[in-house]
N, C-alpha and C positions, 0 to 999 in steps of 0.2 A: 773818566770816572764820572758815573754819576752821582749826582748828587742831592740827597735826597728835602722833597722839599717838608717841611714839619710846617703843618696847618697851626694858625695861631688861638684853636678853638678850644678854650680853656672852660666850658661851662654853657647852658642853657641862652639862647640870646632871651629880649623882654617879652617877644612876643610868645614865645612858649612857656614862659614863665606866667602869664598873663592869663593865655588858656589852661595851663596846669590850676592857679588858682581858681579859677570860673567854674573848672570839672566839679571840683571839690567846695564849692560852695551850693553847688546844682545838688552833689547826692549827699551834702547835711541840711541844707532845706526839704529833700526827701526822706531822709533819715531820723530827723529829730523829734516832729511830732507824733510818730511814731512810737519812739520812743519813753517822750513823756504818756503815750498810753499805753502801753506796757508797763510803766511806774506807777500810774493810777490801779491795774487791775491788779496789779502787786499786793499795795494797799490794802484792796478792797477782798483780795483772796485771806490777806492776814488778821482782818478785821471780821471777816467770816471765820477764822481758827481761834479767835478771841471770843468771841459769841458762845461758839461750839464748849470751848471751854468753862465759859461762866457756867453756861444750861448745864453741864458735866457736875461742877462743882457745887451747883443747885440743889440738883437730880440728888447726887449723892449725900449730902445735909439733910435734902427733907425721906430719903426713903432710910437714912440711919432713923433720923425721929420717928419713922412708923416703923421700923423696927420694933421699936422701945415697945415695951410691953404695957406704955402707959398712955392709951388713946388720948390724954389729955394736954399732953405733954407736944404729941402731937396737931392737934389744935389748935395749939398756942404758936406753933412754928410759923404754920400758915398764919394766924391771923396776924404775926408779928410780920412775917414779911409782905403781906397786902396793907400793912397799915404805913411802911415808908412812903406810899406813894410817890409823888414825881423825883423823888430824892432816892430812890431805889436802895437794891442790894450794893456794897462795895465788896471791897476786898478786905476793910478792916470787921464787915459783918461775917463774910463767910473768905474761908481760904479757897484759891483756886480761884476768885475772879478777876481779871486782871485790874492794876493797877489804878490803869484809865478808865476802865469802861463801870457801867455798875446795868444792872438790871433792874427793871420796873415788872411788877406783876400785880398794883393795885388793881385793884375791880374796874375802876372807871377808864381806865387803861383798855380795858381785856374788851370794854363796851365798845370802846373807837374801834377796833380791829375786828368787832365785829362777834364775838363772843361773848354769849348771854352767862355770867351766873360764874365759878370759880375759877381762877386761874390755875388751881392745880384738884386733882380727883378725891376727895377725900376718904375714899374704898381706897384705893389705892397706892397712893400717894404719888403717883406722876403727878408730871406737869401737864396741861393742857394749854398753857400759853404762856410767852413773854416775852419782854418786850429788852434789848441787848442796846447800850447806847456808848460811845465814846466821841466827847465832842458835838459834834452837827450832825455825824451820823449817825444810823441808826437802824438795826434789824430787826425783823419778830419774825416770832415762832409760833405758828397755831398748830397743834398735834394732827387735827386732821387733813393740816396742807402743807406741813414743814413750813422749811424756812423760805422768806421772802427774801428779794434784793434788796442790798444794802440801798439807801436812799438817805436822800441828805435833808436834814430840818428846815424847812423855807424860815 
């Protein structure tokens, strides 16, 4: 009879053990930063649907006020909201903008960017610019070149 011999190999010896973890620290050093840029454009995608939405909730405030059958009424909108200046629009000014972020559309604002004269049309009552800010960063909107990329306050 034979007799069968049973190997005493109960598990991984060190040196594969060794190389298992090296594998695995090679593709989360190639993995990770990565990743944190993928969380950055996250960010910066959401920060872009926060904007979109202030401009919305703007949009929609000042073309109710030219609605209104009372051009004065609407006058007073705009000059109200270019007269916040660097303290902008929030969310407790108008519904819809979010929490964090607020909007700038003072005049001297609209000048940096490079726009001579009102931030929004007074025939109309579009907007023709403004400026979306949460934190350090910060968007703008000029009508006849959309939106810029997000960029950070130095």
């Amino acid at each position: 009879m034979e007799r069968f011999n049973l190997s005493n190999n109960k598990g991984f010896t060190l040196t594969e053990m060794i190389v298992t973890i090296v594998i695995i620290g090679i593709l989360l050093s190639i993995l990770v930063p990565g990743l944190f840029k993928y969380i950055e454009k996250a960010k910066d995608k959401q920060f872009m649907v926060n904007a979109r939405y202030a401009y919305i909730a703007v949009q929609d405030n000042l073309l109710e006020a030219f609605g209104s059958s009372n051009i004065v009424t609407f006058i007073e909108v705009i000059a109200d909201y270019q007269s916040k200046g660097a303290a902008g629009l929030t969310a407790s000014d108008i519904e819809g903008i979010p929490e964090t972020g607020k909007v700038i559309m003072d005049i001297k604002a609209m000048n940096d960017i490079g726009l001579t004269g009102n931030s929004i049309d007074e025939n109309t009552g579009e907007i023709l610019a403004l400026e979306y800010r949460e934190g350090n960063k910060y968007i703008q909107y000029v009508k006849a070149k959309g939106w810029t990329n997000v960029a950070v306050s130095p």
